[in-house]
C-alpha positions as CSV (number, residue, x, y, z in Angstrom):
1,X,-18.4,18.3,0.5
2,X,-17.2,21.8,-0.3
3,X,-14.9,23.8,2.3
4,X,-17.8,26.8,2.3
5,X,-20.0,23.9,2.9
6,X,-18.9,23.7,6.2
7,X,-20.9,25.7,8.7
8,X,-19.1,26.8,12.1
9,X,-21.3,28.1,14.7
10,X,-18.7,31.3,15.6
11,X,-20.8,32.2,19.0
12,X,-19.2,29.2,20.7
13,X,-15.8,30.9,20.5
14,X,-17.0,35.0,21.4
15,X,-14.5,34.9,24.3
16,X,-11.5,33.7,22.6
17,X,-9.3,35.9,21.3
18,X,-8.4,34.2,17.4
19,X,-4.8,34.5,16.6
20,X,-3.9,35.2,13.2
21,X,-1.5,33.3,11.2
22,X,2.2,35.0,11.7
23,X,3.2,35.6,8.2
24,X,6.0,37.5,8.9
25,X,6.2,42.1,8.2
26,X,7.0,41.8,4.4
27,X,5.4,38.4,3.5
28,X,6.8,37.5,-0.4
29,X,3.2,35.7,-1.8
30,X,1.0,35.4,1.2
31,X,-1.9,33.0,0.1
32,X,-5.1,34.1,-0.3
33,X,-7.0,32.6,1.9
34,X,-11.0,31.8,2.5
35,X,-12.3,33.9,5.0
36,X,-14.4,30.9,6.5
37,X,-10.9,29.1,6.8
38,X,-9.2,31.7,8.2
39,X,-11.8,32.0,10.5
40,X,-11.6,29.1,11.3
41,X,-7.6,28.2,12.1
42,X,-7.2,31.4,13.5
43,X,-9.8,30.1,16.4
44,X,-8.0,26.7,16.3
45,X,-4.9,28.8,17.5
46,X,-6.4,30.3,20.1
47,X,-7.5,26.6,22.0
48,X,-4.0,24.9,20.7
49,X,-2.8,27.9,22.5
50,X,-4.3,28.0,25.8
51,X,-4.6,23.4,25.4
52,X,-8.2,23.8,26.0
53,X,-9.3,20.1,25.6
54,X,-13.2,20.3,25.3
55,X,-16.2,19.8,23.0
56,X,-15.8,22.9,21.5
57,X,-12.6,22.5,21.4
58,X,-13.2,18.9,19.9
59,X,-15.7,20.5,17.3
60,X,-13.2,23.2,16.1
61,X,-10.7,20.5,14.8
62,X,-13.3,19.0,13.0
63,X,-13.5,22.4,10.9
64,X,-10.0,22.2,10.7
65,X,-9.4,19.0,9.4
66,X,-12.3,19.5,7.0
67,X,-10.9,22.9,5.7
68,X,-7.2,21.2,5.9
69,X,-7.6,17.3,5.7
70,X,-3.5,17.1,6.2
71,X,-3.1,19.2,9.0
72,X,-1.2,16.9,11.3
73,X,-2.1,19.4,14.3
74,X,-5.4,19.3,14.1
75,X,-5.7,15.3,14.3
76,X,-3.0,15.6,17.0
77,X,-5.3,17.8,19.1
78,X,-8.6,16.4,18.3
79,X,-7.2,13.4,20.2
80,X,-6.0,14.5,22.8
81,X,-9.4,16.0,23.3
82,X,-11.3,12.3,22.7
83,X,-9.0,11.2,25.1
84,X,-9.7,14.2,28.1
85,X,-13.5,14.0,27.6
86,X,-13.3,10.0,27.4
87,X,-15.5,10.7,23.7
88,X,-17.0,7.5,22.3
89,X,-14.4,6.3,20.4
90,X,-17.1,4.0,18.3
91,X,-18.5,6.9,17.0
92,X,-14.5,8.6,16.1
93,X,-14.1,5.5,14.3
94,X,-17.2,5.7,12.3
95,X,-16.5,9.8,11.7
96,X,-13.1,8.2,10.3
97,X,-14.4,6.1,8.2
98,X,-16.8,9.0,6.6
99,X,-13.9,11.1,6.2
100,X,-11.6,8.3,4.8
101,X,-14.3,7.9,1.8
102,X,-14.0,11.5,1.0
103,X,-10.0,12.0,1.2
104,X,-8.9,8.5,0.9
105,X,-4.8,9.1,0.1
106,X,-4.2,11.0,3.6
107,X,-1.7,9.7,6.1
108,X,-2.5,11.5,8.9
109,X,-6.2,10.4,8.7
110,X,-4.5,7.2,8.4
111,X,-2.6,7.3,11.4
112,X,-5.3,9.3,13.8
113,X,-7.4,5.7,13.0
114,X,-5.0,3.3,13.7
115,X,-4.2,4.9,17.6
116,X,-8.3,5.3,17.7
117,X,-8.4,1.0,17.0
118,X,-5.5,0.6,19.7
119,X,-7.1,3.0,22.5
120,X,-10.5,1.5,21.6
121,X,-9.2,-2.0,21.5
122,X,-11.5,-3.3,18.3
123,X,-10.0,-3.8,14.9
124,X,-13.3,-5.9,14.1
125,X,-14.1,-3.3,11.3
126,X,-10.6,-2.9,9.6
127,X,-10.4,-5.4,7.1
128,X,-14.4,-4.1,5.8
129,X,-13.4,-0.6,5.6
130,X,-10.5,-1.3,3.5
131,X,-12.8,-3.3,1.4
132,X,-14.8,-0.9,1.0
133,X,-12.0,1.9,0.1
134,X,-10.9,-0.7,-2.3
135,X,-13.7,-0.6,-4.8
136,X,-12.9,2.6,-5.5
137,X,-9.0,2.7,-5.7
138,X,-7.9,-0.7,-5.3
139,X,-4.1,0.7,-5.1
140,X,-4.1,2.8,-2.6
141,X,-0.7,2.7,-0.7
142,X,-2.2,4.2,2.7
143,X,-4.7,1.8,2.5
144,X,-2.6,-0.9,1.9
145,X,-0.5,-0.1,4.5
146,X,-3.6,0.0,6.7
147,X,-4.6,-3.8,6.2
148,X,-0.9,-4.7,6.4
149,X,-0.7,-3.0,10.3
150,X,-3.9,-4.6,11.0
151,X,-2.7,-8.2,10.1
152,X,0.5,-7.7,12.0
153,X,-0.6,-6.2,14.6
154,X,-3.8,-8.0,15.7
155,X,-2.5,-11.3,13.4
156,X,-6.0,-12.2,11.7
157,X,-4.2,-13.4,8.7
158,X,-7.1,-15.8,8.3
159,X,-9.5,-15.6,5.1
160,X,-6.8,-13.4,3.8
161,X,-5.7,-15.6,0.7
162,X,-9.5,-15.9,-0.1
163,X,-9.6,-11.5,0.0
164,X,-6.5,-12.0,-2.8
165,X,-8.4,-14.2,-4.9
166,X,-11.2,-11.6,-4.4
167,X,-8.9,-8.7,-6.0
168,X,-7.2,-10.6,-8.4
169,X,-10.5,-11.6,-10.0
170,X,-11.1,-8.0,-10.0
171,X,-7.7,-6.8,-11.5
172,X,-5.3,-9.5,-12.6
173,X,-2.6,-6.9,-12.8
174,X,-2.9,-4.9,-9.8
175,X,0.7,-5.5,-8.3
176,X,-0.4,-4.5,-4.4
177,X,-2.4,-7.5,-4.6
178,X,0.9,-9.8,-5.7
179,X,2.5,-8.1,-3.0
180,X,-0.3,-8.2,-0.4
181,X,-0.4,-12.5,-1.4
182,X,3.4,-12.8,-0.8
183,X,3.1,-10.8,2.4
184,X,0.2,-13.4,3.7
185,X,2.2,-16.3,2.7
186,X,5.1,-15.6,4.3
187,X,3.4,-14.7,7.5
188,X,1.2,-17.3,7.8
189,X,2.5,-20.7,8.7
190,X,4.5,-22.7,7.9
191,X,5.5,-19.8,5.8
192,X,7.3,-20.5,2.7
193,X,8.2,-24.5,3.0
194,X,9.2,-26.9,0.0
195,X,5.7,-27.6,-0.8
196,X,4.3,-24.0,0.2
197,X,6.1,-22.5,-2.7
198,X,5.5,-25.4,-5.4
199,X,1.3,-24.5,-4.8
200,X,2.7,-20.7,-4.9
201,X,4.2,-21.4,-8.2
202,X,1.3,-23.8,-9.4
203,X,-0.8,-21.0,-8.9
204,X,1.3,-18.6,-10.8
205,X,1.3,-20.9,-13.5
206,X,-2.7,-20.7,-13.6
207,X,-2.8,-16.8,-13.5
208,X,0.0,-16.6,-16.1
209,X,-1.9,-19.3,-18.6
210,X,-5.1,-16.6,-17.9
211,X,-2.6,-13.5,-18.8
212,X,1.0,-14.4,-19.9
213,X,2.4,-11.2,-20.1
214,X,1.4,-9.8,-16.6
215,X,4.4,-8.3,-15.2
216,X,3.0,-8.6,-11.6
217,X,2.6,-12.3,-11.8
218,X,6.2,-12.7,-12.9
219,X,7.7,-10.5,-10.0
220,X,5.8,-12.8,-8.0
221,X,6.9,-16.0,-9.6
222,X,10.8,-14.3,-9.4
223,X,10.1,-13.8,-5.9
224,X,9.2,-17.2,-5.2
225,X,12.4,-18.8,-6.9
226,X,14.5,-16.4,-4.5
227,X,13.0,-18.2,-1.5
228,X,13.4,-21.6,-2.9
229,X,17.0,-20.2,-2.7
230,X,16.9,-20.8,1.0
231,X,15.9,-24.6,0.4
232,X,18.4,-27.2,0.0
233,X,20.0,-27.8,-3.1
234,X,18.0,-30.4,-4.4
235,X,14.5,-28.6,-3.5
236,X,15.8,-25.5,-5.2
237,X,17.1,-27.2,-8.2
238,X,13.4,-29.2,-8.6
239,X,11.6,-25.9,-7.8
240,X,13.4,-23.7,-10.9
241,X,13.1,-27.3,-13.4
242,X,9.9,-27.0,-12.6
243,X,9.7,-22.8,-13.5
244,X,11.9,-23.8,-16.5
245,X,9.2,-26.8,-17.9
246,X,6.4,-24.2,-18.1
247,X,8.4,-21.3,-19.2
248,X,9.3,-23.6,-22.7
249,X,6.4,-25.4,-23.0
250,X,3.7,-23.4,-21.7
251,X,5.1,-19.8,-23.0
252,X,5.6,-18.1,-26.0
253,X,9.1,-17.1,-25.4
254,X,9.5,-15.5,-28.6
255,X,7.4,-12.1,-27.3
256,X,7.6,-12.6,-23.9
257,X,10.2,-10.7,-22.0
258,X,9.6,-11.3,-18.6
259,X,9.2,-15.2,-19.2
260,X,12.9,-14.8,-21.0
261,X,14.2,-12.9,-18.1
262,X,13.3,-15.5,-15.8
263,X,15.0,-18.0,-17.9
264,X,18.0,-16.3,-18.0
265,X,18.1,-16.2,-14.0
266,X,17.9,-19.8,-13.6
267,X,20.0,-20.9,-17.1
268,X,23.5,-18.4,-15.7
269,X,23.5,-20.6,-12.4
270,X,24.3,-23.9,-13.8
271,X,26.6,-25.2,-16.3
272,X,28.8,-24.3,-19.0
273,X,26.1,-24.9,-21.9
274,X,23.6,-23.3,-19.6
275,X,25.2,-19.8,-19.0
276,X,25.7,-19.9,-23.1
277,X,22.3,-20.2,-23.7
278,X,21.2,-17.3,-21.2
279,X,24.0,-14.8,-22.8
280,X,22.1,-15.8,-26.1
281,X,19.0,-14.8,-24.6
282,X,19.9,-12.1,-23.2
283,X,20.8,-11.0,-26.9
284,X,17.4,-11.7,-28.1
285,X,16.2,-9.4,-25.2
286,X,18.4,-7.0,-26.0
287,X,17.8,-7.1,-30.0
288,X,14.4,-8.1,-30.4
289,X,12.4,-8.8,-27.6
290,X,13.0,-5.6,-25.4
291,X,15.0,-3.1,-27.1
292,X,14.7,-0.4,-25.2
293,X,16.1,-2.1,-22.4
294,X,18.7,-3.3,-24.5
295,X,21.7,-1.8,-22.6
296,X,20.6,-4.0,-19.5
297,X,20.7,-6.9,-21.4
298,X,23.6,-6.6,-22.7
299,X,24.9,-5.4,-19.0
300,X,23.9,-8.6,-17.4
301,X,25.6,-11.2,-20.8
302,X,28.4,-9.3,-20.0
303,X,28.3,-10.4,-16.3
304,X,27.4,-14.1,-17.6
305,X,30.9,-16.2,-16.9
């Protein structure tokens, strides 16, 4: 919807007094601004002013937000108003929700819905209006970061690795997904255990054999192997045997660069012979496989000993 779109009934507000924005005696590039939005804020002014929390008053940040979707104030105000007229917070939620499909990458909006779910008390239609947000920007970090206070805050982690599978089918390489699966794991219990992170890796293996070089699915995997860290010895050292097997048999090392980087990880751990053979890959990185990274390559042989 256009800003001249919006249509603010002016006779609710004869006896305020609007006050104008304060742009100083000598302002250097005042902006240009519509007259229906400076209409508009200048009225908004006037009931921030005098704290008038009522339906007008609850209608008027409406038009602001709509003129300024980012103008923290205005959410700030509009609830304090739901909250001193006890407004129908269902019906906030849903006027969210319409607002969220039309300026989807706004924190405040954001924010202003998560205290709405708390003060109402029902996150029952979180996880479906992400979903829905999702088909058209599956990346979104506000959004993201929506689901993620959901989860922890109201832990319903359940049928959430079924919603990854979901994504991934959709986009193989979106990364928030990878990110979003490691986040649910961890969370969920027993959390990442000997056998939770060789069916993490197993599952890696089955993405990567669908798209070798996904970068996403190799963070993932490199993320995995630094939790196996936190294993015993003998867990750790079967885990990255395990990660090594596939990378040579199952890869084509020869093009793959984040399948040799992985390798190089595990080889400069162990033995003499080992840490020789991951200073000679990091010169294949370096030379032939990644070039232009080739400075870090040789950076990290050099810290091979």
């Amino acid at each position: 919807m256009a800003a001249q779109e919006f249509e603010l009934d002016t006779s609710l507000y004869a006896d305020l007094t609007p006050i104008p924005q304060d742009d100083g005696l000598h302002p250097v590039c005042a902006i240009n601004y519509k007259q229906a939005f400076t209409t508009t804020m200048d009225l908004f002014r006037a009931v921030v002013a005098a704290n008038e929390l009522s339906e007008r008053a609850l209608k008027l940040s409406e038009a602001a937000i709509h003129f300024n979707p980012a103008n923290y104030t205005a959410w700030q105000f509009r609830r304090a108003c739901l909250y001193a007229l006890e407004s129908d917070l269902g019906e906030e939620l849903m006027y969210i929700a319409q607002r969220a499909a039309i300026t989807p990458k706004n924190y405040q909006l954001w924010y202003h819905r998560r205290t709405i779910v708390e003060k109402y008390g029902d996150y029952s239609q979180e996880k479906a209006i992400v979903r829905e947000i999702f088909r058209e920007d599956a990346k979104n970090y506000h959004v993201w970061s929506h689901r993620h206070w959901v989860l922890k805050t109201y832990h319903c982690w359940e049928g959430e690795l079924d919603f990854v599978e979901e994504m991934l089918e959709e986009d193989l390489r979106n990364n928030s997904v990878w990110c979003h699966r490691f986040l649910v794991v961890e969370k969920s219990s027993p959390g990442f255990t000997a056998d939770t992170l060789r069916n993490e890796v197993n599952y890696t293996f089955e993405k990567l054999q669908i798209l070798a070089l996904n970068e996403s699915a190799w963070n993932y995997l490199r993320g995995l192997l630094k939790e196996a860290g936190k294993l015993d010895q003998e867990s750790q050292l079967e885990l990255e045997n395990i990660v090594e097997t596939f990378i040579r048999s199952e890869m084509d090392c020869e093009k793959n660069r984040f399948a040799l980087g992985i390798l190089v990880e595990i080889l400069k751990k162990r033995d003499d012979e080992a840490k020789l053979e991951a200073r000679s890959v990091c010169e294949k990185l370096a030379g032939e496989v990644d070039p232009i990274r080739y400075r870090y390559w040789w950076y990290i042989r050099d810290q091979i000993v």
